[in-house]
N, C-alpha and C positions, 0 to 999 in steps of 0.2 A: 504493500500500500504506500507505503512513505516512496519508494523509489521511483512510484507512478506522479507523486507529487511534484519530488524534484524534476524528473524526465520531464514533467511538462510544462515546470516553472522554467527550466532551460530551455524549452522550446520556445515558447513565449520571449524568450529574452534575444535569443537565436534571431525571431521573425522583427522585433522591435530593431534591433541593430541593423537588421538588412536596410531596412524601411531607414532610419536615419543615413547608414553608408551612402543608399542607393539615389533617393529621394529627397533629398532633405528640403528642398525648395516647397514640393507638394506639401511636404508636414509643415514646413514653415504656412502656407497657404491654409491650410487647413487649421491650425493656430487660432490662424486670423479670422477666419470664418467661425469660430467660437465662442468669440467674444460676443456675436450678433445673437446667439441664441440663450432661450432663459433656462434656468436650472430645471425646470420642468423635462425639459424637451431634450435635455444632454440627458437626464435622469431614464425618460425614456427609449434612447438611445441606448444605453450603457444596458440597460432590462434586456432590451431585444439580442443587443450583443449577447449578454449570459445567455439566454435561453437558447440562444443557436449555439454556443458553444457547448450547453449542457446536451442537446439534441447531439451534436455532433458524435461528444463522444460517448454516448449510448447506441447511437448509430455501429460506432467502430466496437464497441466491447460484445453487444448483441450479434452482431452481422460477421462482423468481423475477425471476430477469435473463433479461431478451430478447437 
């Protein structure tokens, strides 16, 4: 269990770094584009994010393990 935690707090950290190396202008752009929106609606955001990420990997642990 804990190994699943780190494996995927490192993945996360993995995809975060590409996304700055790669990109950093968009995420700067996107930054800025957050400012205009109210806590309600990043709040919903961040909800729909979790939920697809929990979908996800129920998707991969059900489907997906032999």
């Amino acid at each position: 269990m804990l190994d699943n935690v780190v494996m995927a707090i490192g993945l996360v950290l993995v995809i975060e770094g590409l996304l700055y190396a790669f990109v950093p202008g968009h995420l700067r752009n996107m930054a800025s584009k957050l400012r205009h929106l109210t806590d309600e609606q990043i709040r919903v955001i961040g909800m729909a994010a979790l939920a697809a990420g929990v979908l996800l990997v129920w998707v991969a642990r059900v489907f997906l393990q032999g």
